[in-house]
PAPAKOL-735702 format. One record per atom (N, C-alpha, C): x, y, z. Coordinates in nm, 2 decimals. Layout:
% residues N
R       c1       c2       c3
R        X        Y        Z
...
END
This chain:
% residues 292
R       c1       c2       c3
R     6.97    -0.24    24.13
R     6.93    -0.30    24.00
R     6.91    -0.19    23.90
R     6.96    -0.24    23.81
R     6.94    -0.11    23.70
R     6.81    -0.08    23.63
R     6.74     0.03    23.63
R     6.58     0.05    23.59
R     6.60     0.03    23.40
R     6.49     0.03    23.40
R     6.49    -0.02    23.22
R     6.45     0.13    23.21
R     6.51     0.12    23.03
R     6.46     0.28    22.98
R     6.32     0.24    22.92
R     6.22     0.40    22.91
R     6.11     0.36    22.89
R     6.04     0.29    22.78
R     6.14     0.31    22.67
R     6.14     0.23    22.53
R     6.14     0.09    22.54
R     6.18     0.00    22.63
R     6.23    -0.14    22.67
R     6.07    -0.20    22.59
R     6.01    -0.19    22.67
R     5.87    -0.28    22.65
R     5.86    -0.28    22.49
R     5.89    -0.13    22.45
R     5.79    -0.12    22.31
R     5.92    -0.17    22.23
R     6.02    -0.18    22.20
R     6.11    -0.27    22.16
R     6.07    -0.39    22.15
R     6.08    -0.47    22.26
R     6.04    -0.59    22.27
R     5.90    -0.62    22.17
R     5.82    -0.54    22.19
R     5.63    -0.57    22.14
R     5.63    -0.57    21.97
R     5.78    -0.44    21.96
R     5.74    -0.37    21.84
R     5.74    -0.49    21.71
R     5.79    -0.59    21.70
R     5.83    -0.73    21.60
R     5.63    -0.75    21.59
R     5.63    -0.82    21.70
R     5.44    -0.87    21.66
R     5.38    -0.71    21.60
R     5.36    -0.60    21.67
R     5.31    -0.50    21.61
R     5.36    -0.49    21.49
R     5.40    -0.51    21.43
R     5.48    -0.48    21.27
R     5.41    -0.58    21.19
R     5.42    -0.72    21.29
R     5.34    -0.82    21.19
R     5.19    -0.81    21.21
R     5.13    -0.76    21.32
R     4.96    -0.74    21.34
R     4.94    -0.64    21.22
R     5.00    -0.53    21.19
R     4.95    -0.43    21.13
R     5.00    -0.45    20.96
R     5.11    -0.53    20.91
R     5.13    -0.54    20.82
R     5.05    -0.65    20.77
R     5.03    -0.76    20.85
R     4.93    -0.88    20.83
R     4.78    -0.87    20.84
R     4.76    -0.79    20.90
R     4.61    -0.82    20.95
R     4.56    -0.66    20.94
R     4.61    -0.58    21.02
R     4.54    -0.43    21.01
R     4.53    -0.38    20.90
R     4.63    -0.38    20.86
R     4.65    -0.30    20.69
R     4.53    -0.37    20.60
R     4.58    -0.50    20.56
R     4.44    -0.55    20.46
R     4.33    -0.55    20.50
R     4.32    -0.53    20.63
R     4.18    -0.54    20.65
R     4.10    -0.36    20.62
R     4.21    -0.29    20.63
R     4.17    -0.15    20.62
R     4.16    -0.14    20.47
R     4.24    -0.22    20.38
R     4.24    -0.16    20.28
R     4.12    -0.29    20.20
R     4.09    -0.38    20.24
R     3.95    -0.43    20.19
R     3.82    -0.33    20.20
R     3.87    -0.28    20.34
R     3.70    -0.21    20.32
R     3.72    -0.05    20.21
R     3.84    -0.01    20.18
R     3.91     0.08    20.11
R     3.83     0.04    19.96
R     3.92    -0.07    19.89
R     3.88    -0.16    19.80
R     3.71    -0.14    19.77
R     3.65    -0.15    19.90
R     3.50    -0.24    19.84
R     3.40    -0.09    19.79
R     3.46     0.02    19.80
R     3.40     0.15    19.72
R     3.51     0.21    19.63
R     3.57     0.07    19.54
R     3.60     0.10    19.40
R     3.59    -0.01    19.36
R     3.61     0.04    19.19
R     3.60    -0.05    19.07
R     3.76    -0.14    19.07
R     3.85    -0.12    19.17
R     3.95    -0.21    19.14
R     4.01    -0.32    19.06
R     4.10    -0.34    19.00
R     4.08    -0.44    18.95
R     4.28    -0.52    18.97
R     4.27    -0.66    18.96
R     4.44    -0.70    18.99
R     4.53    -0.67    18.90
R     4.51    -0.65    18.79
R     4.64    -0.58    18.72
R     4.57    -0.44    18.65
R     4.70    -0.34    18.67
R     4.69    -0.21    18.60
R     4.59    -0.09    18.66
R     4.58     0.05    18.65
R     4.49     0.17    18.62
R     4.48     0.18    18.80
R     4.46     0.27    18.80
R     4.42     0.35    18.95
R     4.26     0.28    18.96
R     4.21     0.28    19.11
R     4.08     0.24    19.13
R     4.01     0.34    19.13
R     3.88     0.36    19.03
R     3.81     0.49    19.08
R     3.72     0.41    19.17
R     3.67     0.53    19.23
R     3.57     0.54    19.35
R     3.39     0.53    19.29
R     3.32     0.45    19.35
R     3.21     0.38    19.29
R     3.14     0.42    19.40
R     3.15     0.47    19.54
R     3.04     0.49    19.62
R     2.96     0.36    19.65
R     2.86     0.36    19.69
R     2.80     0.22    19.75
R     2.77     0.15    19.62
R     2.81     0.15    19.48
R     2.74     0.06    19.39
R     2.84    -0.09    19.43
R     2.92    -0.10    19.48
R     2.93    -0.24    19.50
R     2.81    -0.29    19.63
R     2.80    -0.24    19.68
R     2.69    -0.33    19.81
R     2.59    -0.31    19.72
R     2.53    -0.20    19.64
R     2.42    -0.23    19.61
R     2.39    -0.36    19.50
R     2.51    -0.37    19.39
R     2.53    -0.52    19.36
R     2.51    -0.64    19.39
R     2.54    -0.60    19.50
R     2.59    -0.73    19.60
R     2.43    -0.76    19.67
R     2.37    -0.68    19.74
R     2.24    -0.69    19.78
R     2.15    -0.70    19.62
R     2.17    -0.71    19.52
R     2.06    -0.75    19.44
R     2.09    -0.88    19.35
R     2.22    -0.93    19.40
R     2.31    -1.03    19.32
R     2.25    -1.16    19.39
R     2.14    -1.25    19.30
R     2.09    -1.36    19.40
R     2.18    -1.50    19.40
R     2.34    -1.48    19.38
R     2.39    -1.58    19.38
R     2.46    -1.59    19.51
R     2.47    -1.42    19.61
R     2.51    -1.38    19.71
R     2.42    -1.45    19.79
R     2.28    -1.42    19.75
R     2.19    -1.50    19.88
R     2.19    -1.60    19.87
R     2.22    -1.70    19.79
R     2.21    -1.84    19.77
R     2.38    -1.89    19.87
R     2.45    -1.81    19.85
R     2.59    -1.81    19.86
R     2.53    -1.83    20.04
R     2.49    -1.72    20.08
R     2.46    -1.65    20.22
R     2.37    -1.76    20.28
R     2.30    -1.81    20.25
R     2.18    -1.92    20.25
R     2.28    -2.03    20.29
R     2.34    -2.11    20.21
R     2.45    -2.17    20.25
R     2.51    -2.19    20.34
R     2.61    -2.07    20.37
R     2.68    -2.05    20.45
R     2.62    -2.08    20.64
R     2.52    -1.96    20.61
R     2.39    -2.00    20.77
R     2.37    -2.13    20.82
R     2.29    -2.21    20.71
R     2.23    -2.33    20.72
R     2.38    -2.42    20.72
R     2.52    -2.39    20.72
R     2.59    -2.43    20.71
R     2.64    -2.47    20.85
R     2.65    -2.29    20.92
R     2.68    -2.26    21.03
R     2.60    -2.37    21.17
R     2.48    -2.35    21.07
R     2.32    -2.38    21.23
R     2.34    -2.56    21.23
R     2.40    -2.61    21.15
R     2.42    -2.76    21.13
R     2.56    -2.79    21.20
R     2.65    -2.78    21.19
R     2.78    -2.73    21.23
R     2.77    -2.74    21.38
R     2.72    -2.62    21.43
R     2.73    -2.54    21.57
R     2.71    -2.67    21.71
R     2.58    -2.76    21.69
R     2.56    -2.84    21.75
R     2.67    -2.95    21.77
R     2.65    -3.03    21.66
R     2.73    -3.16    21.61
R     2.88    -3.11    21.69
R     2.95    -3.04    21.61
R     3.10    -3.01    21.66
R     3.11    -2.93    21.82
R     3.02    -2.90    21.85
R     3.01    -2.84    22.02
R     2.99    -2.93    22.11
R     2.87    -3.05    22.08
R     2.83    -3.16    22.15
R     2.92    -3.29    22.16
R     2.91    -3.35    22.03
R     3.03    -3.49    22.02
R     3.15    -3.46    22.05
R     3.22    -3.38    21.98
R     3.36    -3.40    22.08
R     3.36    -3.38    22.21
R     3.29    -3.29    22.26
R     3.26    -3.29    22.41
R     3.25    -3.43    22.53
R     3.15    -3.49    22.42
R     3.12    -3.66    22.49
R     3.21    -3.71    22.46
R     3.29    -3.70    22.32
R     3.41    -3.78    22.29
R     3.54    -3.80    22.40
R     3.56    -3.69    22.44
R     3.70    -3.64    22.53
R     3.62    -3.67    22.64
R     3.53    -3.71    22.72
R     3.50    -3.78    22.80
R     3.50    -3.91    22.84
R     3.48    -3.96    22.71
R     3.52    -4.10    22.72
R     3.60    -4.14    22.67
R     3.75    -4.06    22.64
R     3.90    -4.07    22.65
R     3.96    -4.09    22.73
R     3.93    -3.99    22.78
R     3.97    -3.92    22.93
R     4.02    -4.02    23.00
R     3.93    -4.09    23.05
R     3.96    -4.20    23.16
R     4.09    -4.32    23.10
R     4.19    -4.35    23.23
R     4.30    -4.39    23.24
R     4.29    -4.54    23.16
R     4.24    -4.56    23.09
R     4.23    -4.70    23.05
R     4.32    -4.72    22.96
R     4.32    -4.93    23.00
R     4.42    -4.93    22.90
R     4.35    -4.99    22.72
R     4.50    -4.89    22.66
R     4.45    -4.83    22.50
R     4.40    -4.73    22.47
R     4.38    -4.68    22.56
R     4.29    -4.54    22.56
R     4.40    -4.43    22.45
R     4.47    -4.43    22.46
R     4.55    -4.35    22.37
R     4.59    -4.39    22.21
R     4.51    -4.55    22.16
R     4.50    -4.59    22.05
R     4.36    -4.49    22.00
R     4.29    -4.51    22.08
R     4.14    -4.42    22.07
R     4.14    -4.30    22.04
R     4.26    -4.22    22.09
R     4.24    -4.02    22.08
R     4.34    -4.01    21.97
R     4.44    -4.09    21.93
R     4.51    -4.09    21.82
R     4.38    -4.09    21.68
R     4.35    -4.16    21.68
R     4.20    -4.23    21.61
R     4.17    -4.13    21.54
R     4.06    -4.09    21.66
R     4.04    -3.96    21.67
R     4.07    -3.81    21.59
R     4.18    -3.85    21.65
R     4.31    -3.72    21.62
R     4.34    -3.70    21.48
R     4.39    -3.80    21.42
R     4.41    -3.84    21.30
R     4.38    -3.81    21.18
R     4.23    -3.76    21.13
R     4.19    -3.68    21.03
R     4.20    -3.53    21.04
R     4.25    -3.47    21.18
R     4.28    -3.34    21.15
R     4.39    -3.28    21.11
R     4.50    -3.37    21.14
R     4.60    -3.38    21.07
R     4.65    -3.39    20.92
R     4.55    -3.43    20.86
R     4.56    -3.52    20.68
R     4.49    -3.38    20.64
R     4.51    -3.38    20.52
R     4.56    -3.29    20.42
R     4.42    -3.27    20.37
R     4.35    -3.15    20.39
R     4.26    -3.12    20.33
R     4.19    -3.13    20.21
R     4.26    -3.15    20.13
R     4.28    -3.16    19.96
R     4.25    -3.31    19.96
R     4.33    -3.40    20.02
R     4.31    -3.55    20.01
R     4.17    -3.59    20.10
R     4.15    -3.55    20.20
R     4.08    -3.61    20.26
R     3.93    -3.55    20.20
R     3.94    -3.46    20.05
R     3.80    -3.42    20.03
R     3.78    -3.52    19.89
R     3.91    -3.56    19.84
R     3.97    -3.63    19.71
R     3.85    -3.81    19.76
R     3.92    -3.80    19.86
R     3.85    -3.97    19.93
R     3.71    -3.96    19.92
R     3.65    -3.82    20.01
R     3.53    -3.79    20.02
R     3.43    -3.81    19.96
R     3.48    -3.75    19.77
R     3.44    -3.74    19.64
R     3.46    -3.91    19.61
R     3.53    -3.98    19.61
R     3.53    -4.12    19.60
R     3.45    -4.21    19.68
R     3.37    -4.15    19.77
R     3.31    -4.27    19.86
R     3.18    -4.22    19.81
R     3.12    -4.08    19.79
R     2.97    -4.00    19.80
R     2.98    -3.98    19.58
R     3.02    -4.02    19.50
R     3.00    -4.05    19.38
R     2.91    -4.12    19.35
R     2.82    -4.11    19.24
R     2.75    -4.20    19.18
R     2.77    -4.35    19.19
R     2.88    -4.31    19.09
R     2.95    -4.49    19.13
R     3.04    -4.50    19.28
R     3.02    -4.41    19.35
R     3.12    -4.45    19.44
R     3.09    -4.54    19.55
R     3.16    -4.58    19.63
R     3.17    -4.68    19.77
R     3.01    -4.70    19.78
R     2.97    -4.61    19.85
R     2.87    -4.57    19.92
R     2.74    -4.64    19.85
R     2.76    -4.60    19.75
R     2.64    -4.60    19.61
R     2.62    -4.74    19.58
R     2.71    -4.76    19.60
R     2.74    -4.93    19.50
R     2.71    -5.02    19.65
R     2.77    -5.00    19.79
R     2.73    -5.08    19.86
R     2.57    -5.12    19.85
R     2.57    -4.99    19.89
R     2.41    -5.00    19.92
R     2.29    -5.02    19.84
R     2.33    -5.04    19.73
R     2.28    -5.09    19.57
R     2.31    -5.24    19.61
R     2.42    -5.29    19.60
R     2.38    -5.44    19.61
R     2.31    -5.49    19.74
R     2.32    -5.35    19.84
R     2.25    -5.48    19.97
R     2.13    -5.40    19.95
R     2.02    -5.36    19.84
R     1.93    -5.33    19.82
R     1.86    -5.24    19.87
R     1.94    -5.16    19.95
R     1.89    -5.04    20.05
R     1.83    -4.93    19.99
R     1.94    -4.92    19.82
R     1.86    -4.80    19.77
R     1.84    -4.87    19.57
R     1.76    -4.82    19.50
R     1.76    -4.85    19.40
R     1.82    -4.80    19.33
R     1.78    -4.67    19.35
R     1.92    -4.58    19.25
R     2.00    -4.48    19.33
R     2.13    -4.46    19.26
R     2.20    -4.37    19.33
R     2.22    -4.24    19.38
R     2.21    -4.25    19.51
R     2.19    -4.10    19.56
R     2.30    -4.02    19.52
R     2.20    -3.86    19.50
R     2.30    -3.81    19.39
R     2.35    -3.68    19.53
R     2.47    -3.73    19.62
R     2.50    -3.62    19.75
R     2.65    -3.55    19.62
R     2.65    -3.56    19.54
R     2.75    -3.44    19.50
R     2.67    -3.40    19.37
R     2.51    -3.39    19.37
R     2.49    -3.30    19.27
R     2.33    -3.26    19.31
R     2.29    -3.31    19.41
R     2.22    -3.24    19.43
R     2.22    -3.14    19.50
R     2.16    -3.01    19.51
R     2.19    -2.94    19.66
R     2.22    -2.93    19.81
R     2.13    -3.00    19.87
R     2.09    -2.98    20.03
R     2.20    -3.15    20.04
R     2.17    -3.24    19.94
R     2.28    -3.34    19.98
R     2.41    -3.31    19.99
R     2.42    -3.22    19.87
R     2.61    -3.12    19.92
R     2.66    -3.06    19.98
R     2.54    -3.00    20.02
R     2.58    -2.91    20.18
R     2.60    -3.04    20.30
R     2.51    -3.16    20.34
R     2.49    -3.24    20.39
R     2.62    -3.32    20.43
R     2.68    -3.35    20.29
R     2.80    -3.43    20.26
R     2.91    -3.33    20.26
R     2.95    -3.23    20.27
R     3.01    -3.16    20.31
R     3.04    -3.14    20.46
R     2.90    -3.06    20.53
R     2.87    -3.07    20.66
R     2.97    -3.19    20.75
R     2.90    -3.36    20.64
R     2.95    -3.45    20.76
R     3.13    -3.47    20.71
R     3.19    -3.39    20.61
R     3.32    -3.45    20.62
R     3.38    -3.31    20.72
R     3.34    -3.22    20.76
R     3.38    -3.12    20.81
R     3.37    -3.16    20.98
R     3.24    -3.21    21.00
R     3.23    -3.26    21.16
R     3.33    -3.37    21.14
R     3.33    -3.51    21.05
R     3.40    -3.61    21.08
R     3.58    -3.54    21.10
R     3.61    -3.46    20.98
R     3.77    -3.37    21.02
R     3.79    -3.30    21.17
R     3.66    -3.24    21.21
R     3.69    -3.15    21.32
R     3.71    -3.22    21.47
R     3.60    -3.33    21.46
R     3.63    -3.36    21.62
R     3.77    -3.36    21.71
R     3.82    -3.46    21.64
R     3.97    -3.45    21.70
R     3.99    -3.32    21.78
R     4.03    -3.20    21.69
R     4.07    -3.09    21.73
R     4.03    -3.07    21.80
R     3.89    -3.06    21.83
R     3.79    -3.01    21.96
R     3.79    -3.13    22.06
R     3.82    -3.19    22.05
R     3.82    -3.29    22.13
R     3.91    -3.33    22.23
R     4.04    -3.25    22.16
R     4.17    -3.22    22.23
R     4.17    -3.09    22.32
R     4.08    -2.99    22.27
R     4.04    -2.89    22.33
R     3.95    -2.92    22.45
R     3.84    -2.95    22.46
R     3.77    -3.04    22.54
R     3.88    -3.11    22.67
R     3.94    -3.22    22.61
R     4.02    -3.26    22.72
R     4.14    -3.15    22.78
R     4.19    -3.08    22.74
R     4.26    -2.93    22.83
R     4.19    -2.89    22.95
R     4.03    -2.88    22.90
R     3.96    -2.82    22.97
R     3.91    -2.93    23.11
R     3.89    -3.03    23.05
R     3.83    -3.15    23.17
R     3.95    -3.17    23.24
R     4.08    -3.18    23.17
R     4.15    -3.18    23.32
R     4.19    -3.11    23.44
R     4.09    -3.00    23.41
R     4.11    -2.86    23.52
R     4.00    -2.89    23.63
R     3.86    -2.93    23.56
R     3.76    -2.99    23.68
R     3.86    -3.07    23.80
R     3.79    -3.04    23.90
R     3.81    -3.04    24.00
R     3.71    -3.21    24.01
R     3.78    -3.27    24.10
R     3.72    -3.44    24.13
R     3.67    -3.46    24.22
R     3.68    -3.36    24.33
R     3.62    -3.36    24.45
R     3.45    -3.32    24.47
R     3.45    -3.26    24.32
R     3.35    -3.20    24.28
R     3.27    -3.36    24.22
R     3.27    -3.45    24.20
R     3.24    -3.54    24.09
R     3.23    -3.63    24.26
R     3.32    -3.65    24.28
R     3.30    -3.74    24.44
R     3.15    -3.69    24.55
R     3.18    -3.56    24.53
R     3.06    -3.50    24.64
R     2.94    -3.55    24.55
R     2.96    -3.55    24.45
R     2.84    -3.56    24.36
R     2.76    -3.71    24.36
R     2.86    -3.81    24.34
R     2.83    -3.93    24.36
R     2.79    -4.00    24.53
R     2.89    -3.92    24.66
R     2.84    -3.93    24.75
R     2.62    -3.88    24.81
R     2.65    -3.79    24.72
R     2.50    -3.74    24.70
R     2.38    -3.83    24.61
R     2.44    -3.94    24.55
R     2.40    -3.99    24.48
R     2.38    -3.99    24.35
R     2.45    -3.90    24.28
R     2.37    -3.85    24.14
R     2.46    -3.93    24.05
R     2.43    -3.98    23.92
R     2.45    -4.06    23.84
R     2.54    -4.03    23.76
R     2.60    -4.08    23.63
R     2.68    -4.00    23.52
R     2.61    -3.92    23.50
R     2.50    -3.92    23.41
R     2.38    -3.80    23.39
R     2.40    -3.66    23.41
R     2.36    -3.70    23.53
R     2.32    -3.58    23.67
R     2.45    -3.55    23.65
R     2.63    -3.63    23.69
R     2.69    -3.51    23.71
R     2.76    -3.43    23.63
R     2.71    -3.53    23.46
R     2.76    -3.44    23.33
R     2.70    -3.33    23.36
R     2.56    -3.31    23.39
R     2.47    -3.13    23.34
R     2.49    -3.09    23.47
R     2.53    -3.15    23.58
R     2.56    -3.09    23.71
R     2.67    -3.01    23.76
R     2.85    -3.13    23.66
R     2.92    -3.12    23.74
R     3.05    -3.04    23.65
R     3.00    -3.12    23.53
R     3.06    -3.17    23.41
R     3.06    -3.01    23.31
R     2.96    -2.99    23.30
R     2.95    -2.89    23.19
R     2.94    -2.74    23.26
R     2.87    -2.73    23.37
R     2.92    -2.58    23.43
R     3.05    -2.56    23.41
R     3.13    -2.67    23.45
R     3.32    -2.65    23.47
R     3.39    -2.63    23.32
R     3.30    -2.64    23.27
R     3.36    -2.65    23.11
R     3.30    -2.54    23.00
R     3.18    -2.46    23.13
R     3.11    -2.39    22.98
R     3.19    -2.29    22.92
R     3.31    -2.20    22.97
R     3.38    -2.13    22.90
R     3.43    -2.18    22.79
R     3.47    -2.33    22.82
R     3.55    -2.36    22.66
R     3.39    -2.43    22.59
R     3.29    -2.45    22.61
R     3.23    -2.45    22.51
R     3.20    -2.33    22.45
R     3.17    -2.21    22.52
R     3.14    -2.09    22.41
R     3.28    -2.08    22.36
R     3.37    -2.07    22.38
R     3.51    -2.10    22.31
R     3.51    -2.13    22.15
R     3.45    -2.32    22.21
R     3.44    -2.38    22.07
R     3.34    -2.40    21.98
R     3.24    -2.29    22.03
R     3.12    -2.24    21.94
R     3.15    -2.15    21.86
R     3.25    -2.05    21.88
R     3.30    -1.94    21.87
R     3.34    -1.99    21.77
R     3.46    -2.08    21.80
R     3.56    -2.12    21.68
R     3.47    -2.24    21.55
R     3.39    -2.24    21.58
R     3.26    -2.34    21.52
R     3.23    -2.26    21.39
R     3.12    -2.19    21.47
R     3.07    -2.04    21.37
R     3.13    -1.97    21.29
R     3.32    -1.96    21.33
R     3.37    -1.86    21.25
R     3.39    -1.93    21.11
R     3.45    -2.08    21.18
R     3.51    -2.17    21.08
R     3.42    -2.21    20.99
R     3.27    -2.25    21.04
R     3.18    -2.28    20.94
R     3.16    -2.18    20.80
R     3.09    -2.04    20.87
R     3.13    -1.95    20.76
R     3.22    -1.88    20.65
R     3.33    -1.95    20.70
R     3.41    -1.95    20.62
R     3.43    -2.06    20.53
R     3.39    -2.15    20.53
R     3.44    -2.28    20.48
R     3.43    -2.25    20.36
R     3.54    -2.33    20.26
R     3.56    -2.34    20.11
R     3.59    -2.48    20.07
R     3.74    -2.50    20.13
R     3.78    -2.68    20.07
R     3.71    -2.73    20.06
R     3.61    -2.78    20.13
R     3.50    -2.92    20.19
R     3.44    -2.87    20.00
R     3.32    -2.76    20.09
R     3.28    -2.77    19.93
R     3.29    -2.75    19.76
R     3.46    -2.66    19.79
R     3.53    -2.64    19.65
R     3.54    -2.82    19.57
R     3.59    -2.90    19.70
R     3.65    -3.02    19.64
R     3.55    -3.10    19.58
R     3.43    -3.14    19.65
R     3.36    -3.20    19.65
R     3.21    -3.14    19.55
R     3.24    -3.01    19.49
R     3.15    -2.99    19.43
R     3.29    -2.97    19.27
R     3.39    -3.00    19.28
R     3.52    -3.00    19.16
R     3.48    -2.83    19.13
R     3.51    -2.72    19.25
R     3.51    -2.57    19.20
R     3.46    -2.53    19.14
R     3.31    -2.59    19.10
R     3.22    -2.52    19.03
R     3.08    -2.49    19.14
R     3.10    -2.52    19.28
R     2.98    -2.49    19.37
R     2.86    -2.57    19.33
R     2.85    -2.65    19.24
R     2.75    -2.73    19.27
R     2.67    -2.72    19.12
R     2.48    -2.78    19.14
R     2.42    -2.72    19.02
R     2.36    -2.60    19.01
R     2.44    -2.52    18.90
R     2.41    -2.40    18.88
R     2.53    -2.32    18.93
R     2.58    -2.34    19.06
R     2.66    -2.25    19.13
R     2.55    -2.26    19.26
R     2.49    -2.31    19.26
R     2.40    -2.28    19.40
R     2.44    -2.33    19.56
R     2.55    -2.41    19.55
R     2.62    -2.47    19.66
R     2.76    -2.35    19.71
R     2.75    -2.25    19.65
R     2.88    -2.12    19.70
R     2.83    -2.12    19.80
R     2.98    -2.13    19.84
R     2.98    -2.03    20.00
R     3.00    -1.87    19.99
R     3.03    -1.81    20.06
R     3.04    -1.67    20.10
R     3.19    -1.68    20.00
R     3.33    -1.72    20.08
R     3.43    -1.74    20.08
R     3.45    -1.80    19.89
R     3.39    -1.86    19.84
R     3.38    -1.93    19.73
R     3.36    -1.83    19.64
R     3.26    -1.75    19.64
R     3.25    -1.64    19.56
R     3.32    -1.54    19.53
R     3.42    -1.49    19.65
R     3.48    -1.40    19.70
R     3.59    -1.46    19.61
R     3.65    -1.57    19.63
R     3.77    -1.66    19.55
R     3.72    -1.60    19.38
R     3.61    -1.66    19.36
R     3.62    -1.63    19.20
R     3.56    -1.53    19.15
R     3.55    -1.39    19.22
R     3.53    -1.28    19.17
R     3.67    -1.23    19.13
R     3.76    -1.26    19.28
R     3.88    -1.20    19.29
R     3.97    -1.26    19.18
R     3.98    -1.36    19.14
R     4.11    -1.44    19.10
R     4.14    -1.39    18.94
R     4.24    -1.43    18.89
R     4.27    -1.39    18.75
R     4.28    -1.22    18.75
R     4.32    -1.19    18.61
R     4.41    -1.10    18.56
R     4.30    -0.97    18.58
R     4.20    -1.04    18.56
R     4.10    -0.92    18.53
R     3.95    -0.97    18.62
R     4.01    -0.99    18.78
R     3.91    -1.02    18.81
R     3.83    -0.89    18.89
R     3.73    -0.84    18.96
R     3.67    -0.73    19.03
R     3.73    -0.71    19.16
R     3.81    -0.69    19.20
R     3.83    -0.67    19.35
R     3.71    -0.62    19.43
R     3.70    -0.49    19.34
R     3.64    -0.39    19.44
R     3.49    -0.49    19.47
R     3.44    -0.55    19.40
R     3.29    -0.66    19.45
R     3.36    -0.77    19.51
R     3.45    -0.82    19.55
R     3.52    -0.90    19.59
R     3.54    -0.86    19.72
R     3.62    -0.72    19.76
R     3.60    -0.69    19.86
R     3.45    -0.65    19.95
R     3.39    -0.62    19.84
R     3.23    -0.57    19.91
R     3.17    -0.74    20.00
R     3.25    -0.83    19.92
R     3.18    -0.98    19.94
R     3.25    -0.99    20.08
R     3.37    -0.95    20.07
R     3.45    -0.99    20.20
R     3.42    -0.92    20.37
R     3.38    -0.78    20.34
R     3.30    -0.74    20.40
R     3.17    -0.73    20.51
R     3.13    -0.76    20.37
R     3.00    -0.89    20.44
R     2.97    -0.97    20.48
R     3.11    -1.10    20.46
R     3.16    -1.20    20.53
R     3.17    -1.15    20.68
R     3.27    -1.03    20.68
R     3.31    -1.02    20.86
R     3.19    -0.96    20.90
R     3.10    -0.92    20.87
R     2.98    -0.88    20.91
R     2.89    -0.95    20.96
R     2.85    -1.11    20.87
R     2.79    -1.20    20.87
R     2.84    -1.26    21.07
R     3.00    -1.29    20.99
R     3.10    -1.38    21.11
R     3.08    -1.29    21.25
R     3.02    -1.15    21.27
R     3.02    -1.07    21.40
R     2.88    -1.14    21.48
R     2.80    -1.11    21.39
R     2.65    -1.16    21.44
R     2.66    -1.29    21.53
R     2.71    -1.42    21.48
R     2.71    -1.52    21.59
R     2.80    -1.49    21.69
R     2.88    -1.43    21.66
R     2.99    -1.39    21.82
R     2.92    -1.33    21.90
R     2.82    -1.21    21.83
R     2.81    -1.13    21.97
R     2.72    -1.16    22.04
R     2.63    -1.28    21.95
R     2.49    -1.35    22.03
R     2.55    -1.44    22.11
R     2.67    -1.51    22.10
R     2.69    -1.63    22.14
R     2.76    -1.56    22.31
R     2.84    -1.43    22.27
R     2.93    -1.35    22.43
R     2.77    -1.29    22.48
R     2.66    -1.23    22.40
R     2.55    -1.23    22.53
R     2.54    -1.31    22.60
R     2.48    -1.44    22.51
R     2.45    -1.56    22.60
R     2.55    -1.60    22.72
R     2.61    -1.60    22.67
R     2.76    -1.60    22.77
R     2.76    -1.51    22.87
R     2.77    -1.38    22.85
R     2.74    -1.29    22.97
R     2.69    -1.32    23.04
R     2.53    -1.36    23.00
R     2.38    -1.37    23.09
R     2.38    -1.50    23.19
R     2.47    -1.58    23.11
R     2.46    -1.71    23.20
R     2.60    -1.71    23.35
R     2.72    -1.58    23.33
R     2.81    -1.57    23.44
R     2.74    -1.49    23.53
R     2.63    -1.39    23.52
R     2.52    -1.34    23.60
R     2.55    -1.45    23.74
END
């Protein structure tokens, strides 16, 4: 058989390396390049500014309101979309019939168009909208709750169209993972007597805990990042005042237009992947400590 020349492999590799480093390495090197100058999107060389963009940035209280957000975004998030789909795809799972009317269901909003499904969103959580008006005539509320202009209610209503979008996905994830448990395991369990209960925290979730840190992981990242939910639903102005920005929201309208700041744009972006490290690397301790 004929031996390969040593080049073979890095031929083959070299296509994704070209796209890793043109897509992903490069800008990311050249963001943090960016975030110690005055750059700007059209025209002139960027001079060099030294840390005055972080120090901006750390005295800029629309960043912590932005950052505030984002956290309490995250810490709301993390549970809900780790937990329910979890129980969801459990009670898929099983061979019943229609059962596959149910995970379509499911399925279904993560597919639809992010734009539309925040368009609906704003139509049901409006003043006059669905929501408002039902519950006005069956006298639940007197006046209308204001979830797209107050604060904590925009984060709230945002929150819940982001869990109600996400399950699916995770949920499909989730069942990948449950069909790898082992049944013998679930049999011994019930021969021993132990209940649903007992063999969800017994049987159920040890066999599964890699993909839950998985989809905490992908939880946390997604949370902090998030923009649509609240661009849409607050109509791109972040809310009252601007006080409903996200991280990513700011970063959008520093950057954009002819003459917008990169170089504080990138400092924001920065701080983003900084922010997005901290839950990973608490979430892989935890992780570590518990394969002990």
């Amino acid at each position: 058989m004929k031996a390969h020349r040593w080049f073979t492999p890095w031929v083959l590799v070299l296509p994704a390396l070209l796209w890793l480093g043109g897509f992903s390495l490069w800008p990311s090197i050249n963001t943090l390049r960016l975030s110690f100058t005055d750059a700007k999107p059209l025209g002139g060389g960027a001079d060099f500014v030294g840390l005055r963009n972080y120090t901006d940035l750390l005295n800029d209280s629309q960043v912590w309101d932005a950052l505030l957000n984002s956290v309490v975004y995250m810490a709301i998030c993390l549970p809900l979309l780790t937990a329910l789909p979890l129980l969801i795809a459990i009670l898929v799972e099983k061979p019943l019939r229609g059962i596959a009317f149910f995970r379509t269901a499911f399925y279904t909003p993560v597919i639809a168009s992010a734009v539309v499904v925040g368009l609906i969103w704003t139509w049901l959580l409006d003043d006059r909208g669905f929501i408002n008006n039902v519950s006005q005539r069956l006298h639940v509320i007197q006046e209308p709750l204001p979830f797209l202009t107050d604060r904590w209610l925009v984060i709230i209503s945002a929150v819940s169209l982001t869990v109600w979008k996400g399950l699916g996905y995770y949920m499909i994830v989730y069942l990948a993972a449950l069909g790898n448990v082992r049944q013998d395991l679930h049999e011994a369990a019930m021969m021993d007597g132990a209940g649903p209960i007992r063999r969800f925290w017994s049987v159920t979730v040890p066999a599964v805990r890699s993909t839950i840190f998985l989809v905490s992981i992908l939880v946390c990242v997604a949370a902090l990042r998030v923009f649509s939910e609240l661009y849409i639903l607050t109509g791109g102005k972040g809310g009252p005042g601007g006080q409903d920005s996200s991280l990513v929201m700011l970063i959008q309208q520093y950057a954009r237009g002819f003459y917008g700041d990169l170089g504080y744009a990138s400092a924001l972006s920065v701080l983003l992947f900084v922010v997005t490290l901290i839950p990973m690397v608490v979430l892989a301790r935890i992780n570590s400590r518990a394969d002990r």
